[in-house]
N, C-alpha and C positions, 0 to 999 in steps of 0.2 A: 646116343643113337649111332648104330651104325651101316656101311651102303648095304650089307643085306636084310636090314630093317624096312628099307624103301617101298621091296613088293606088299609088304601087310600096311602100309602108308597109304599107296594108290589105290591100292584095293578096298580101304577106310572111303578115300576120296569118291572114289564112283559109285559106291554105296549111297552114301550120302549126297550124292548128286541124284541119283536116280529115285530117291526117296525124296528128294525136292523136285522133282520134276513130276512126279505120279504128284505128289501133293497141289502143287498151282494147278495139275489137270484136272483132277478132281473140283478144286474150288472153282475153276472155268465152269465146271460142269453143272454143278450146284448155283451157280448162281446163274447159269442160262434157265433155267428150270424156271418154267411158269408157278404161277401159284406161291413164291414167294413175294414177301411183304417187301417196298423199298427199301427199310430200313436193312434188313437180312442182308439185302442186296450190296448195299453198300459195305455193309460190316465185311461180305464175303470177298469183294473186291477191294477192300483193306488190306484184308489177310494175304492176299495173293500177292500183291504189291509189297506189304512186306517182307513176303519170301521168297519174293523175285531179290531181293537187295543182296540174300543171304550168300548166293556164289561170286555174284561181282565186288562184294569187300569183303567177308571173313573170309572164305574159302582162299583166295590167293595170300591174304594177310599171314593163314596157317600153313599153306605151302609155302612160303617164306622165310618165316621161322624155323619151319623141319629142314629146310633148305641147308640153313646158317648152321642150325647145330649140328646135323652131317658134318659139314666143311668144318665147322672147329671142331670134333671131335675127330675128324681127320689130319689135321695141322698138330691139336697136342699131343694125338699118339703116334706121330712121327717125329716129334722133339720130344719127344718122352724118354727115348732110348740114348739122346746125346749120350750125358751125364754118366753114362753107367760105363 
């Protein structure tokens, strides 16, 4: 990977942030909703809760990693050329 890989990265990121965000609203939504059964209810507020989790640890965990591999593939292709 390299730094002009970055912008189709971030661009990855906010996608998938904004497709997590429409998501838990929606399940806010659905599960305010009269006429569903408790059980529904709770199942719905599961689901939300679990994908409230999804940006506070995987999301940063894979900016992370994209992070690192930029930076080393920036380090080996500058000691790449000693040698020659």
């Amino acid at each position: 990977m390299e730094i002009r890989d970055l912008y189709g990265f971030v661009l990855m990121l906010v996608l998938v942030g904004m497709l997590i965000g429409v998501g838990i609203l929606t399940l806010d939504k659905f599960a305010a909703t009269s006429g569903i059964t408790t059980a529904a209810a709770t199942a719905l507020n599961n689901a939300r809760d679990a994908l409230a989790e999804i940006p506070s640890t995987w999301l940063v965990l894979l900016v992370t990693i994209v992070i690192l591999g930029i930076i080393m593939g920036v380090v080996i292709k500058s000691f790449g050329g000693q040698g020659r």
